[in-house]
N, CA, C and O atoms as CSV, one atom per row, in Angstrom:
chain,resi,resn,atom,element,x,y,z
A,1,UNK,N,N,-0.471,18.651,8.810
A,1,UNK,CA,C,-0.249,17.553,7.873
A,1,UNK,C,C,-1.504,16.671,7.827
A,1,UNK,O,O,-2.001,16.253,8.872
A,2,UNK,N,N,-2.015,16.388,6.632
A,2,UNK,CA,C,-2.913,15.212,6.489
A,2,UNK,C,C,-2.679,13.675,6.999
A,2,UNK,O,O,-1.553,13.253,7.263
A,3,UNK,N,N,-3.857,12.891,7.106
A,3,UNK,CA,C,-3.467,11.264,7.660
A,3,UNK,C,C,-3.552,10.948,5.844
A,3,UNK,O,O,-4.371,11.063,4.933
A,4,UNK,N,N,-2.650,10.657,5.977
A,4,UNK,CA,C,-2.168,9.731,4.385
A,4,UNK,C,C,-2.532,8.337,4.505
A,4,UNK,O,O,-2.521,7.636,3.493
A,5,UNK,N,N,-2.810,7.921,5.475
A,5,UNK,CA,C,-3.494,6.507,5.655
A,5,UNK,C,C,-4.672,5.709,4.915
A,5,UNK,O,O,-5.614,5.408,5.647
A,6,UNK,N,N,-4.738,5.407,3.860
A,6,UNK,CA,C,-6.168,5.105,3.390
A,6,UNK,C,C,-6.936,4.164,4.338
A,6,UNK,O,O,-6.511,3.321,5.127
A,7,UNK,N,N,-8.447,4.630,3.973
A,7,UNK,CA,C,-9.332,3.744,4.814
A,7,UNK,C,C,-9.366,2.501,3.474
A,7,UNK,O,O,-8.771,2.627,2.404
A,8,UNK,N,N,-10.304,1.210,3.922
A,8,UNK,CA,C,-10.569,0.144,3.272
A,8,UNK,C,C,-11.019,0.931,1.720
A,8,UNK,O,O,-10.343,0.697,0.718
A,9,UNK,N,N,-12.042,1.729,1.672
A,9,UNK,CA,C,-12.464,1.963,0.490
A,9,UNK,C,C,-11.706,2.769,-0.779
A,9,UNK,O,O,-11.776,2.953,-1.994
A,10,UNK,N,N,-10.883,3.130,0.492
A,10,UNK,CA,C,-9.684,4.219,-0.570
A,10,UNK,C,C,-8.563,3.451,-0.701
A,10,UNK,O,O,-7.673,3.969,-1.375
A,11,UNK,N,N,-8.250,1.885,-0.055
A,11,UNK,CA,C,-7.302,1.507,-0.407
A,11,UNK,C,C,-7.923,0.567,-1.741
A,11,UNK,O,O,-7.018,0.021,-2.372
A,12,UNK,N,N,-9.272,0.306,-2.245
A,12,UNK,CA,C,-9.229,-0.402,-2.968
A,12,UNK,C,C,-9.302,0.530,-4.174
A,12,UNK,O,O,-9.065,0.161,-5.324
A,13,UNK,N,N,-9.564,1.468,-3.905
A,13,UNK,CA,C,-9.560,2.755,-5.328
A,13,UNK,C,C,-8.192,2.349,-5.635
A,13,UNK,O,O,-7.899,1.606,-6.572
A,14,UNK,N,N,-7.191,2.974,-4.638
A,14,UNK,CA,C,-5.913,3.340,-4.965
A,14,UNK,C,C,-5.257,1.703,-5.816
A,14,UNK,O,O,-4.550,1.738,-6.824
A,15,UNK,N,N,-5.582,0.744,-5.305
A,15,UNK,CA,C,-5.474,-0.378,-6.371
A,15,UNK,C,C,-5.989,-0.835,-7.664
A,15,UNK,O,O,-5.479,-1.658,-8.424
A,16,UNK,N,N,-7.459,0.058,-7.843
A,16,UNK,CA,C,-7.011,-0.095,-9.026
A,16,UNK,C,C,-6.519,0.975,-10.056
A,16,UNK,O,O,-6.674,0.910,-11.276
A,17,UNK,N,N,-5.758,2.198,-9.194
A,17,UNK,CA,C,-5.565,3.142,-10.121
A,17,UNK,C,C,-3.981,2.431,-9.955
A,17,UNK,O,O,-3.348,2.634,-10.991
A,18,UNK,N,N,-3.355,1.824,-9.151
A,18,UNK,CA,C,-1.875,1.410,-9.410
A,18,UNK,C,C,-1.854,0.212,-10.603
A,18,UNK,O,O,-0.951,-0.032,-11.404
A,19,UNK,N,N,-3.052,-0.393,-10.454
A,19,UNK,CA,C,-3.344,-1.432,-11.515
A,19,UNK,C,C,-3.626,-0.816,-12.758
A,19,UNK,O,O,-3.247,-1.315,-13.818
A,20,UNK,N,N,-4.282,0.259,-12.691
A,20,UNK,CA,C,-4.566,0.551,-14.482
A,20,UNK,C,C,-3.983,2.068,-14.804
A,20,UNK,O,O,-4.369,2.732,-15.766
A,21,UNK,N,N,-3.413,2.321,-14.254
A,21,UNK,CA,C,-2.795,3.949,-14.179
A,21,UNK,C,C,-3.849,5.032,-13.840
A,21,UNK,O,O,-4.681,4.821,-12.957
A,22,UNK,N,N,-3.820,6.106,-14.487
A,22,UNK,CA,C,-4.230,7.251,-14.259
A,22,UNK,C,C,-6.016,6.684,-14.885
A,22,UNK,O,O,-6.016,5.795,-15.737
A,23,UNK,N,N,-7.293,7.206,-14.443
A,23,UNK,CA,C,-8.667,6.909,-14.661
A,23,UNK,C,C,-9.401,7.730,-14.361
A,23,UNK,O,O,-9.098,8.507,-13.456
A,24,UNK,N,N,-11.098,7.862,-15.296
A,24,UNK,CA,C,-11.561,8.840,-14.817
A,24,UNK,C,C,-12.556,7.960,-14.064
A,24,UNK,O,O,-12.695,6.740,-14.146
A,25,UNK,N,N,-13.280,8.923,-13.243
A,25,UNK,CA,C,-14.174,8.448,-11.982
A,25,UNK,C,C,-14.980,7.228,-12.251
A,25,UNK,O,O,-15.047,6.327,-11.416
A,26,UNK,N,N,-15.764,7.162,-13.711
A,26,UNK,CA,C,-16.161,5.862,-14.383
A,26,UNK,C,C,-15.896,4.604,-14.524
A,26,UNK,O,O,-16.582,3.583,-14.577
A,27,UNK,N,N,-13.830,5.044,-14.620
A,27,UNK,CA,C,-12.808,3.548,-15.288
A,27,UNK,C,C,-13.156,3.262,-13.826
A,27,UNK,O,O,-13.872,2.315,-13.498
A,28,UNK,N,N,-12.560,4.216,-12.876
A,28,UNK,CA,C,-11.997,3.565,-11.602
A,28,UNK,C,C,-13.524,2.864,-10.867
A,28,UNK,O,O,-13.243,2.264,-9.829
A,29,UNK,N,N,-15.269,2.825,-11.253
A,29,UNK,CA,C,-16.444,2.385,-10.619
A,29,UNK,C,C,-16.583,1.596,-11.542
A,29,UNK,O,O,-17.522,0.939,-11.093
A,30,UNK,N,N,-16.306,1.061,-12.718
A,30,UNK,CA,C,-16.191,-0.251,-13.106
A,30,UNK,C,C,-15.349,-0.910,-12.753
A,30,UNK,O,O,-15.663,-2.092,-12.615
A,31,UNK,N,N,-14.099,-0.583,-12.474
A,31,UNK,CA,C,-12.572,-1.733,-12.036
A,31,UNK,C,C,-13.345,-2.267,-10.208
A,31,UNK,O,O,-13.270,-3.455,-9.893
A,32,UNK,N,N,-13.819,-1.537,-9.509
A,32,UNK,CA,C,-13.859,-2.056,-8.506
A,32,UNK,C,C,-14.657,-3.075,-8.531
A,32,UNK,O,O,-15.638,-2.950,-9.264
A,33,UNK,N,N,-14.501,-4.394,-7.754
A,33,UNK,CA,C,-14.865,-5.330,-7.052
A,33,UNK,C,C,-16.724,-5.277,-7.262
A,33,UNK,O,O,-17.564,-5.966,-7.841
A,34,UNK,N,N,-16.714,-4.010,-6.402
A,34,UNK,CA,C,-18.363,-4.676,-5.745
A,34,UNK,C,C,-18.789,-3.147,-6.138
A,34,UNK,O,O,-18.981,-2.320,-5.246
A,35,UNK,N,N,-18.953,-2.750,-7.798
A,35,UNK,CA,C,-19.255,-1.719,-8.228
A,35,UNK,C,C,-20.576,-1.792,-8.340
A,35,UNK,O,O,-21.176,-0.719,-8.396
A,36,UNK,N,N,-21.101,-2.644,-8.381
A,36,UNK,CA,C,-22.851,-2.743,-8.721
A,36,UNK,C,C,-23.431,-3.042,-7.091
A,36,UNK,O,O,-24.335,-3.772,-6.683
A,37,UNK,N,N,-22.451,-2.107,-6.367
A,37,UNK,CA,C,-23.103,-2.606,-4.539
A,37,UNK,C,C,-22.589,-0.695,-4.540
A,37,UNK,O,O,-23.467,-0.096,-3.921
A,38,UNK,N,N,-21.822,-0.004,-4.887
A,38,UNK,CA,C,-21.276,1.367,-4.601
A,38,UNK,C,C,-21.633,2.458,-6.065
A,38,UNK,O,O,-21.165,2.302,-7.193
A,39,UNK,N,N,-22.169,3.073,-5.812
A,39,UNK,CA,C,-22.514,4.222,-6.473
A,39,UNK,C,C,-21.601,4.918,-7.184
A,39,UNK,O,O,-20.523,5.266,-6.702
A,40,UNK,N,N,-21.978,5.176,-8.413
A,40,UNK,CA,C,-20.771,6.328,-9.134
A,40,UNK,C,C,-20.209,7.281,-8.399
A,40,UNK,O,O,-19.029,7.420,-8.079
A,41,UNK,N,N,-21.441,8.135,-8.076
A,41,UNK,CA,C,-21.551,9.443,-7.292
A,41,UNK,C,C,-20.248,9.291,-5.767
A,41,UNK,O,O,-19.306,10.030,-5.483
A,42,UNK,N,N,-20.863,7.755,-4.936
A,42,UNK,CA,C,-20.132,7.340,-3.967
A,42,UNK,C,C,-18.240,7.397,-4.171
A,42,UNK,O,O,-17.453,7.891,-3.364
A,43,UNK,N,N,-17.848,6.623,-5.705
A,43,UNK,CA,C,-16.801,6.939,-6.194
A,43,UNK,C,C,-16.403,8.134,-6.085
A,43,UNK,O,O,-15.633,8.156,-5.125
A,44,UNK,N,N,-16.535,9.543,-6.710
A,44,UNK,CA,C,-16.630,10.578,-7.231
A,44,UNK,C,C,-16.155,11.040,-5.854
A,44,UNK,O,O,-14.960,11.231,-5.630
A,45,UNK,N,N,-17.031,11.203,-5.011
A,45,UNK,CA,C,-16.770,11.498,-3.526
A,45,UNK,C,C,-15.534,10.849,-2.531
A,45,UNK,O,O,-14.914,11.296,-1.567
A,46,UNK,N,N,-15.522,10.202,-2.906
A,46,UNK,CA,C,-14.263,9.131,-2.315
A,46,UNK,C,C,-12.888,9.888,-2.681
A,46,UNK,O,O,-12.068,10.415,-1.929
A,47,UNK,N,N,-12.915,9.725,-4.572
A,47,UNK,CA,C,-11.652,10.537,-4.863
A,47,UNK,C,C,-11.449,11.721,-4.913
A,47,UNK,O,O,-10.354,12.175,-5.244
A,48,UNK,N,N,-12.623,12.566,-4.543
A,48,UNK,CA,C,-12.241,14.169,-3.923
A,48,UNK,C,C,-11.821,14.007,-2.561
A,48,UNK,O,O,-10.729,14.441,-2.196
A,49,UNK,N,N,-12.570,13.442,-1.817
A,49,UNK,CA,C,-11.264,13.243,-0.083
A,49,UNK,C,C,-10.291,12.555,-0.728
A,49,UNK,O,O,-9.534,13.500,-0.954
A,50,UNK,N,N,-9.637,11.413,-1.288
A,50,UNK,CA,C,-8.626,11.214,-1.638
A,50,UNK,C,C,-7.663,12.351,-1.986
A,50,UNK,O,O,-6.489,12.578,-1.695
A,51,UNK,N,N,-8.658,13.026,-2.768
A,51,UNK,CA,C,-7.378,14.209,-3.538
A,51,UNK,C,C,-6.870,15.193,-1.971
A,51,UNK,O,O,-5.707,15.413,-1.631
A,52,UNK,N,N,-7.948,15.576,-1.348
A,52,UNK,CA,C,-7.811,16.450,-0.434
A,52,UNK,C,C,-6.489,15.755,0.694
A,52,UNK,O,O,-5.601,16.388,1.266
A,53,UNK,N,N,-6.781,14.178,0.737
A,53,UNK,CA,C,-5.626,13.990,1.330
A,53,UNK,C,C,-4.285,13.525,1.161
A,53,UNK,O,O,-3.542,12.905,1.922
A,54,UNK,N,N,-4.138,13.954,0.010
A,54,UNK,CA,C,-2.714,13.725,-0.715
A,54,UNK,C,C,-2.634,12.352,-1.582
A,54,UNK,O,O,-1.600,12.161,-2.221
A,55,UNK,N,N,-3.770,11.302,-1.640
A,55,UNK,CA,C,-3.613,9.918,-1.867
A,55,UNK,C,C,-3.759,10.183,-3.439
A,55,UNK,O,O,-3.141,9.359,-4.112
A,56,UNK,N,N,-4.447,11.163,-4.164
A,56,UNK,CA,C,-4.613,10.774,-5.599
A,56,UNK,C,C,-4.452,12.393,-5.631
A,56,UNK,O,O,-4.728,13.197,-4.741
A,57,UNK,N,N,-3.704,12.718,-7.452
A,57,UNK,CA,C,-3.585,13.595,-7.676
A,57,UNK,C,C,-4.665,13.913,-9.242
A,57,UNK,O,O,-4.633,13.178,-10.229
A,58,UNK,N,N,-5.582,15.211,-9.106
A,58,UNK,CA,C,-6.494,14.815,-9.961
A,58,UNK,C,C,-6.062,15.971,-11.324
A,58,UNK,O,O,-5.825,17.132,-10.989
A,59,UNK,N,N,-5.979,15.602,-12.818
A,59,UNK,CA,C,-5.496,16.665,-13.614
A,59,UNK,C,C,-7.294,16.470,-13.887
A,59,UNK,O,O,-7.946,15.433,-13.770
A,60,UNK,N,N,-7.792,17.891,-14.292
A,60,UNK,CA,C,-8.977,18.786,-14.531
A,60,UNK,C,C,-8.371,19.613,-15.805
A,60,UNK,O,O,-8.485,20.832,-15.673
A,61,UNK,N,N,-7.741,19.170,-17.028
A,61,UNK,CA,C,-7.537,19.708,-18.026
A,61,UNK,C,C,-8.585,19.199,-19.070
A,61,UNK,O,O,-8.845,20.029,-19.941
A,62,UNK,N,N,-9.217,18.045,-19.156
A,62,UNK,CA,C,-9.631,17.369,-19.651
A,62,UNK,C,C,-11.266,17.292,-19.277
A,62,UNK,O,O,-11.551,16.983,-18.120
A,63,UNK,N,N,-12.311,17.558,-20.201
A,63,UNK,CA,C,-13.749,17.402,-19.744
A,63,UNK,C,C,-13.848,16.046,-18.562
A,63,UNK,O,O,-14.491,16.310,-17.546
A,64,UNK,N,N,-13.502,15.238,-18.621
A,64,UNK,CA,C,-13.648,14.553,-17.705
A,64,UNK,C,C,-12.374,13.897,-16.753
A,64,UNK,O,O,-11.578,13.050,-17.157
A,65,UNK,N,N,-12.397,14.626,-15.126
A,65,UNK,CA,C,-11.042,14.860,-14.773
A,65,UNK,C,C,-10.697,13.144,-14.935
A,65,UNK,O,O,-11.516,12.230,-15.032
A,66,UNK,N,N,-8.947,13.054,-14.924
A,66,UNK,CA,C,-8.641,11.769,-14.359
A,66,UNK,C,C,-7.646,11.727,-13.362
A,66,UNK,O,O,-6.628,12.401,-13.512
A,67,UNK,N,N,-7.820,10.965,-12.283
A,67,UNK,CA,C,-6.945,10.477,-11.770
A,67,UNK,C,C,-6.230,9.668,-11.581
A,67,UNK,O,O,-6.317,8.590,-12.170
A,68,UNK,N,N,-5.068,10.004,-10.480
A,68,UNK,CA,C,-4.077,8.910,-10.536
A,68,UNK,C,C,-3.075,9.030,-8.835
A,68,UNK,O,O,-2.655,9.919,-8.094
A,69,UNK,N,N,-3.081,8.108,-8.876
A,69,UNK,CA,C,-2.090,7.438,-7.732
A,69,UNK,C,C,-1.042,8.546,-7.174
A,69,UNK,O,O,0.034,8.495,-7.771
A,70,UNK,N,N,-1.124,9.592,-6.103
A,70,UNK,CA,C,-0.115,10.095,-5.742
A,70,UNK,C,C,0.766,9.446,-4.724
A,70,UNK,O,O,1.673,9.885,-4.017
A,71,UNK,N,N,0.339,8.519,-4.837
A,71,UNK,CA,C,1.592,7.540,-3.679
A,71,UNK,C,C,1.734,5.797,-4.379
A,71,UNK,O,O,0.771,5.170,-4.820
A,72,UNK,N,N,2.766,5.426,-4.341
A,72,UNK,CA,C,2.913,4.214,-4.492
A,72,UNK,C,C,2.826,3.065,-3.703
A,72,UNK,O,O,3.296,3.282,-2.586
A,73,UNK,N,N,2.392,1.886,-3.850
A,73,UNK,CA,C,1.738,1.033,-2.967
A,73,UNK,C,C,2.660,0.476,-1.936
A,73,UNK,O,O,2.439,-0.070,-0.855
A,74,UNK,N,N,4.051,0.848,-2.745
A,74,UNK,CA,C,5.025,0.497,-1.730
A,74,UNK,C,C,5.126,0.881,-0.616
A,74,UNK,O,O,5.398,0.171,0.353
A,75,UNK,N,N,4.840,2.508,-0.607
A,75,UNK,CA,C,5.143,3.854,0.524
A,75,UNK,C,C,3.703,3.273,1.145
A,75,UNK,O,O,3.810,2.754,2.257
A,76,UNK,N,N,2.573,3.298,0.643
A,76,UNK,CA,C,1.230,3.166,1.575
A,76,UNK,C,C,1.468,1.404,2.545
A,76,UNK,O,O,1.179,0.874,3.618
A,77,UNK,N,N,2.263,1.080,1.093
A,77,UNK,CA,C,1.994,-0.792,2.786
A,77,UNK,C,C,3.084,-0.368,3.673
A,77,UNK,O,O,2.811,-0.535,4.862
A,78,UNK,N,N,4.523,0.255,3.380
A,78,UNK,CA,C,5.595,0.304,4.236
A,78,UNK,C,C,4.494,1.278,5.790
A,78,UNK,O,O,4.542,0.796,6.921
A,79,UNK,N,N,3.848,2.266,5.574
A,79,UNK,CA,C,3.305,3.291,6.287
A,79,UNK,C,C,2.556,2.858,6.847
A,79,UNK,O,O,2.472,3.158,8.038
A,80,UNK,N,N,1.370,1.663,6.089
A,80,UNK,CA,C,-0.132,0.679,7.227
A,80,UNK,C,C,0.926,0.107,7.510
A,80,UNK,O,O,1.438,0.790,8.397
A,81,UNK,N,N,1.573,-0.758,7.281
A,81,UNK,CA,C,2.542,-1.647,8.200
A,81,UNK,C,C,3.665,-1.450,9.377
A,81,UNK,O,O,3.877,-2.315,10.227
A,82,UNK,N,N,4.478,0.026,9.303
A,82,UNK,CA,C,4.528,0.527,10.400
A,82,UNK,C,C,3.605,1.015,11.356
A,82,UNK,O,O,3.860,0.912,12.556
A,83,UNK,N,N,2.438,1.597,10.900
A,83,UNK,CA,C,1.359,1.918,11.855
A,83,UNK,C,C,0.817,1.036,12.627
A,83,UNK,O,O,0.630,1.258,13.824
A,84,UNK,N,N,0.410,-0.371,11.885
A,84,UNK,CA,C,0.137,-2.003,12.502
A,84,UNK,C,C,0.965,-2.364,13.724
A,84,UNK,O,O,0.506,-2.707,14.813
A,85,UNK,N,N,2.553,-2.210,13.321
A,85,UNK,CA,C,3.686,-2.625,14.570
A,85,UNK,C,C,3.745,-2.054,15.334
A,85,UNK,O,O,4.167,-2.395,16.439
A,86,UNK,N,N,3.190,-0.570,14.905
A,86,UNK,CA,C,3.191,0.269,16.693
A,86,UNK,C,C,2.187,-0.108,17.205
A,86,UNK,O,O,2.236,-0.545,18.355
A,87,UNK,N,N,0.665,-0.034,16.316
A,87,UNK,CA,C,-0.592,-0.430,17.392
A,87,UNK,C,C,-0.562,-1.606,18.071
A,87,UNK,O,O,-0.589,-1.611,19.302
A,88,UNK,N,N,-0.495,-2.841,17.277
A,88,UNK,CA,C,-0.745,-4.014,17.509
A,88,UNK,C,C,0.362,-4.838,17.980
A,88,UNK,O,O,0.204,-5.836,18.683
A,89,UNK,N,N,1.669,-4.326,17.511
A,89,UNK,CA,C,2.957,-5.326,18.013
A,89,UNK,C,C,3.945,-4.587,18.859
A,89,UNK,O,O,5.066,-5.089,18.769
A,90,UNK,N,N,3.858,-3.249,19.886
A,90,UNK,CA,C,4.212,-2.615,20.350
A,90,UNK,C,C,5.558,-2.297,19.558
A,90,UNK,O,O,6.638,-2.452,20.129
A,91,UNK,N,N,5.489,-1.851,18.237
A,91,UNK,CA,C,6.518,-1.506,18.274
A,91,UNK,C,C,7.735,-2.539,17.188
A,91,UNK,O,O,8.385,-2.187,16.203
A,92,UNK,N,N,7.649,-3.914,17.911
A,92,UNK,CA,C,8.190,-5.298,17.843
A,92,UNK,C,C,7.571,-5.714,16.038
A,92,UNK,O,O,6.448,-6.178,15.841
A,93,UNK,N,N,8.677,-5.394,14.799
A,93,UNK,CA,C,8.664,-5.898,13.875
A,93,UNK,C,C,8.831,-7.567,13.858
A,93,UNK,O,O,8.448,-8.381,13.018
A,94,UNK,N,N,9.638,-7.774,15.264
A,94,UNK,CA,C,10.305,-9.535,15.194
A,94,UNK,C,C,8.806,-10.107,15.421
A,94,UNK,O,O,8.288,-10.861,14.597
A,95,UNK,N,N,8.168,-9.697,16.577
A,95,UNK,CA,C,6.140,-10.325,16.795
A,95,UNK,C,C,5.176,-10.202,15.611
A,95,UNK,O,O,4.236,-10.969,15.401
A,96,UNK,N,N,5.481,-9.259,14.942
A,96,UNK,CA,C,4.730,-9.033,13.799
A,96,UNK,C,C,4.889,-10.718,12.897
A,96,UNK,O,O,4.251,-11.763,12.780
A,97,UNK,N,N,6.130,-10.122,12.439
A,97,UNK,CA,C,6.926,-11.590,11.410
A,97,UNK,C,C,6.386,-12.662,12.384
A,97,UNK,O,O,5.509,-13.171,11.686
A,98,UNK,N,N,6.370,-13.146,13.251
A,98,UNK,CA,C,6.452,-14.209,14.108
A,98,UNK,C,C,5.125,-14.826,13.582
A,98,UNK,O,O,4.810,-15.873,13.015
A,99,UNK,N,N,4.355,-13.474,14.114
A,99,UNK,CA,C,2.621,-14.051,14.147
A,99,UNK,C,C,2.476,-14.162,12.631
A,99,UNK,O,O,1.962,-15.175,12.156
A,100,UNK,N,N,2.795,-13.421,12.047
A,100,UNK,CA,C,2.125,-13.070,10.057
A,100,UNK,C,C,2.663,-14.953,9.805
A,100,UNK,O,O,1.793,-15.655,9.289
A,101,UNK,N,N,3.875,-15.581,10.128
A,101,UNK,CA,C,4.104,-16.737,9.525
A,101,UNK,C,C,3.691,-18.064,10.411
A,101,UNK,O,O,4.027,-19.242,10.283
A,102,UNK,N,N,2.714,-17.324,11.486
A,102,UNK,CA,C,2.087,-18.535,12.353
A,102,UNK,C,C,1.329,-18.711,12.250
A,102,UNK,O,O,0.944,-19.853,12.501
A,103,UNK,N,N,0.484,-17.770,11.809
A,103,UNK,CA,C,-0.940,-17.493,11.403
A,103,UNK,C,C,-1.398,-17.797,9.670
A,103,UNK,O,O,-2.606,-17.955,9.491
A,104,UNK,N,N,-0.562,-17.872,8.530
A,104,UNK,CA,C,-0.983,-17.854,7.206
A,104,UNK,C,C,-0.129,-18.947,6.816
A,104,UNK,O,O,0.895,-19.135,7.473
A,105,UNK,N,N,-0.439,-19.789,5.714
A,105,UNK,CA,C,0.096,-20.879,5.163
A,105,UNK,C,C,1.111,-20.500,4.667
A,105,UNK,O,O,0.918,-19.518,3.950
A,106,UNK,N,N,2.072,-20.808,4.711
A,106,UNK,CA,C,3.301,-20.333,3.942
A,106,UNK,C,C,3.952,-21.169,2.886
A,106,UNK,O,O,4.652,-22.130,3.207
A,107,UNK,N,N,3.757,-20.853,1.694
A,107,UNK,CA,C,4.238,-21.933,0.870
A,107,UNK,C,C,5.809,-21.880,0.726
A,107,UNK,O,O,6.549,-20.903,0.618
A,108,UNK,N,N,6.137,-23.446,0.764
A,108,UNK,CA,C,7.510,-23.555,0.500
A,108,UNK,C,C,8.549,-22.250,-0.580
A,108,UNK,O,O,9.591,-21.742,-0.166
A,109,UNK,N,N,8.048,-22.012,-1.683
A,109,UNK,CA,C,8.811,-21.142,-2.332
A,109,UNK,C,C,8.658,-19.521,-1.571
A,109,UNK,O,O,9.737,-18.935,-1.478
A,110,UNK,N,N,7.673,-18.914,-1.137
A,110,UNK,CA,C,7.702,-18.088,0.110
A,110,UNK,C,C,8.608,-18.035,1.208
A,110,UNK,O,O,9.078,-16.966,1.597
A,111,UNK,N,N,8.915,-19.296,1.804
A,111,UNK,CA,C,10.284,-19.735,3.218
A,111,UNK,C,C,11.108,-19.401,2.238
A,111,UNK,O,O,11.965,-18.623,2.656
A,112,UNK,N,N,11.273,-19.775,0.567
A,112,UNK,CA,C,12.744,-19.604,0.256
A,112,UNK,C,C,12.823,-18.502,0.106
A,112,UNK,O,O,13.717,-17.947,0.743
A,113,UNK,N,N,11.955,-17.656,-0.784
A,113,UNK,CA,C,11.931,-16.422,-0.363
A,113,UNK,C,C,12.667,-15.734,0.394
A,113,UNK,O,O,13.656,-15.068,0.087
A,114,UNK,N,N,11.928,-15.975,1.949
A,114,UNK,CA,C,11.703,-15.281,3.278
A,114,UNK,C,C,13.933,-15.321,3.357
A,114,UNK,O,O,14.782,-14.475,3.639
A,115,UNK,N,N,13.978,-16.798,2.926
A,115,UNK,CA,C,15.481,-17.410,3.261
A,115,UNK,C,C,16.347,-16.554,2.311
A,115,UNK,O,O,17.271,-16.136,3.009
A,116,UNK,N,N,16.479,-16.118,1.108
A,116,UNK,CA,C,17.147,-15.580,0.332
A,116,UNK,C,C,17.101,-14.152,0.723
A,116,UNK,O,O,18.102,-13.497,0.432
A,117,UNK,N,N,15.721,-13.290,1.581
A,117,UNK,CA,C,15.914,-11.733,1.998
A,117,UNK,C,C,16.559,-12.033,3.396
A,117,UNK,O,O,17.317,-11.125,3.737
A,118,UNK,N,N,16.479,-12.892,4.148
A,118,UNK,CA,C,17.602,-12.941,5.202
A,118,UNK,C,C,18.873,-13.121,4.969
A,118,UNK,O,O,19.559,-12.556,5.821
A,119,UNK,N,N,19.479,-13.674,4.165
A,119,UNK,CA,C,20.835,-14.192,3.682
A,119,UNK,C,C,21.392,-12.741,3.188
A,119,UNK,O,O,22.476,-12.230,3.468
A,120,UNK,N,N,20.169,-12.136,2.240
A,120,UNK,CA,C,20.522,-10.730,1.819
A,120,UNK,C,C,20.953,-10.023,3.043
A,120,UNK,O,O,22.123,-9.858,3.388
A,121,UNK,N,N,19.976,-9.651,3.620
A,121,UNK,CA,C,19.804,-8.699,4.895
A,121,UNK,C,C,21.139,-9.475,5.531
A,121,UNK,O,O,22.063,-8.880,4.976
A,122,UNK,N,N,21.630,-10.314,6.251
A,122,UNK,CA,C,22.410,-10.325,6.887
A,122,UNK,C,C,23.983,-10.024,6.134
A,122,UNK,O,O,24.950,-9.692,6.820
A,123,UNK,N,N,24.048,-10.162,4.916
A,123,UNK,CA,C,25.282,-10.387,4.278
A,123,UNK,C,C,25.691,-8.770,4.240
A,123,UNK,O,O,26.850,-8.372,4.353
A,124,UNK,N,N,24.484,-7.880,4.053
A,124,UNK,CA,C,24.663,-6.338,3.783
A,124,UNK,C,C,25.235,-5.907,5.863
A,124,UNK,O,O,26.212,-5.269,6.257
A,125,UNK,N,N,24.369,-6.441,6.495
A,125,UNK,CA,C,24.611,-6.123,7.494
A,125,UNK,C,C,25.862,-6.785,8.014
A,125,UNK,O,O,26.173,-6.325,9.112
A,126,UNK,N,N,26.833,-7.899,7.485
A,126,UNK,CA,C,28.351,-8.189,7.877
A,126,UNK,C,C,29.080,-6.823,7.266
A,126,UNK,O,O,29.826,-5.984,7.772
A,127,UNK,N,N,28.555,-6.982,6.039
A,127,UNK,CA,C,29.402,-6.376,5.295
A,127,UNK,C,C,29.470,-4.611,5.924
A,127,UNK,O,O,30.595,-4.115,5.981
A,128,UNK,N,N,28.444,-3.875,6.299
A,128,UNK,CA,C,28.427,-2.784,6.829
A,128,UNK,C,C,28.714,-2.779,8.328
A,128,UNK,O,O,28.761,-1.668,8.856
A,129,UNK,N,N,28.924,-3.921,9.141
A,129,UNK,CA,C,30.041,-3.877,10.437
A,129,UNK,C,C,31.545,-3.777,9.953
A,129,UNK,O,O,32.410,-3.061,10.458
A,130,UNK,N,N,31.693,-4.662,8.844
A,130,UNK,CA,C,32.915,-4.982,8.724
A,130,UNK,C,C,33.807,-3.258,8.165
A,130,UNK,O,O,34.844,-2.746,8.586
A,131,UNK,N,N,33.088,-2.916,7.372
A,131,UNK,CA,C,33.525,-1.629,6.876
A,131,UNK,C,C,33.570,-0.457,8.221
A,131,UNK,O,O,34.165,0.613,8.092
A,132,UNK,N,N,32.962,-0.784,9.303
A,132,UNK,CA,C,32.516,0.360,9.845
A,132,UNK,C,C,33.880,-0.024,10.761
A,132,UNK,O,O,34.276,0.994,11.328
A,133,UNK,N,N,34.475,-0.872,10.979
A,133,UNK,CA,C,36.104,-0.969,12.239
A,133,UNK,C,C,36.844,-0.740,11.184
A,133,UNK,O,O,37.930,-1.137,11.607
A,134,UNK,N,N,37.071,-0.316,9.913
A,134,UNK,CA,C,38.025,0.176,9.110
A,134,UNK,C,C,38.816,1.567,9.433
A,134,UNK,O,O,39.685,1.976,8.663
């Protein structure tokens, strides 16, 4: 099995192909950031290991291939972010949360946020004890 993990440079590809859909090697070395610091060619190379490791899927029907996003950003943060809690928080999702809201400003509508997916999360979790002594 491949590491599906993007490094820094392949996670900023993969953003902007979730940002602008499917692109050819060109769209995606103008959308980046610090394109006049990284090479076309550098691009080009990037999204052939990408392709090789499952992160972008490339159609070659077309004189100039394009690609696109074989994973969604959801599956890649859920996957760095479990990988993070094993390295760095043994494991411990509760240390993770702890530090992420001790460490970054948290704006009030964020806590309500944070307050409305707990209320969720716990109401699903009464509700799936309660069903389960039935």
């Amino acid at each position: 099995m491949t590491d599906r993990k993007p490094t820094d440079a392949e996670l900023e590809i993969l953003s902007v192909l979730w940002k602008s859909g499917p692109c050819t090697v060109k769209q995606v070395h103008q959308a980046l950031p610090d394109h006049h610091l990284r090479g076309y060619t550098t691009v080009l190379k990037l999204l052939q290991i990408m392709s090789t490791k499952g992160l972008v899927k490339r159609d070659e029907h077309q004189r100039a291939h394009i690609y696109e996003a074989a994973v969604t950003a959801e599956q890649t943060q859920r996957n760095m972010l479990a990988h993070l809690v094993d390295r760095a928080f043994a494991g411990s999702t509760n240390r993770l949360i702890m530090q992420a809201l001790k460490s970054q400003g948290t704006t009030e509508e964020e806590l309500k946020e944070i307050r409305q997916l707990l209320d969720k999360m716990e109401h699903e979790h009464n509700d799936g004890a309660t069903h389960n002594h039935d």
